[in-house]
N, C-alpha and C positions, 0 to 999 in steps of 0.2 A: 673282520672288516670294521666291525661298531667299535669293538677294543681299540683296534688301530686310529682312527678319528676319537676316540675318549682320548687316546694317549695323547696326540697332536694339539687337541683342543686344552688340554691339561697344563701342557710345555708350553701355547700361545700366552695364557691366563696366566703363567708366572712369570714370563717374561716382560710382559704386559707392568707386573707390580713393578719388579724388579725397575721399569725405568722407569716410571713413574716415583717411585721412591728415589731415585735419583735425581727429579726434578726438585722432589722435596728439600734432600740433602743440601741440593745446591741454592736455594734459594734461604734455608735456616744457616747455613755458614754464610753466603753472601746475597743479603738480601739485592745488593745491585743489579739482579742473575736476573731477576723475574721482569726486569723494567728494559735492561739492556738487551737489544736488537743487534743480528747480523743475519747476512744474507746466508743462507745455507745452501750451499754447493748442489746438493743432491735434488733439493726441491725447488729449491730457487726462489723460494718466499723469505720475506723479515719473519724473523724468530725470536723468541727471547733467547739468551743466554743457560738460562739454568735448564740443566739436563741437558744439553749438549753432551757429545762425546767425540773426540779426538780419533777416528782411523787416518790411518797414514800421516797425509800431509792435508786431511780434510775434515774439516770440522762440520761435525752433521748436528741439525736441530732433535729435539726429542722426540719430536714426529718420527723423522727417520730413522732413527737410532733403535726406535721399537722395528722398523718394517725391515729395518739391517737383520736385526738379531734374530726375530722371526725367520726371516728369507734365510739366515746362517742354519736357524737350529733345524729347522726343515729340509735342507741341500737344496734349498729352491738357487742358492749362488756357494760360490766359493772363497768369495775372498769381497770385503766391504767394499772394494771401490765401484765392483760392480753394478753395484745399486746405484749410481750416478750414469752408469751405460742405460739402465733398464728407467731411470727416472726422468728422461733427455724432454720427453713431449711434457712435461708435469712444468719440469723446468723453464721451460721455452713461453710456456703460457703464462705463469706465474710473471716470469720478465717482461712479458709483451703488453700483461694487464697492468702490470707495473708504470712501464712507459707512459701509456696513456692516463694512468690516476696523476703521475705527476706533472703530467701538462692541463689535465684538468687543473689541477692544483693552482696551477703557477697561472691559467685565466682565470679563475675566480677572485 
């Protein structure tokens, strides 16, 4: 059982690098990666650019993109889209607080 949690814990930890070193990448080939912002499908927040990655027809932020590959390497889902089924209330909120910052915004 401890082995079994070392192993899990082990696979989290280099998946973990792994995108983060892809934020990296993306930001030392295009520095515009790190400044530039879109909305991420999954979570529903502005993100930067850099370390994004491409499933489907959905481009996830680098937040996601770790809790994708985790949720993959673990069987916690099957297929990346899913984590936009299981992300729905994260989304919803992110949007909602959204709304309201930018009508703050727009009375101040």
């Amino acid at each position: 059982m401890a082995e079994d949690k070392e192993k899990r814990l082990k696979l989290i930890s280099e998946i973990q690098r792994t995108v983060e070193q892809m934020k990296v990448d993306d930001i030392e080939e295009q520095p515009y990666a790190a400044s530039e912002l879109f909305q991420c499908p999954c979570c529903g927040e502005f993100k930067p650019l850099a370390g994004s990655l491409l499933y489907n027809a959905n481009l996830y932020c680098n937040d996601c993109v770790l809790l994708t590959e985790v949720s993959l390497a673990l069987g916690k889902i099957t297929y990346p889209d899913e984590m936009i089924e299981y992300m729905e209330d994260k989304r919803f909120e992110a949007i909602y607080e959204g709304l309201f910052s930018f009508e703050e915004n727009l009375n101040n």
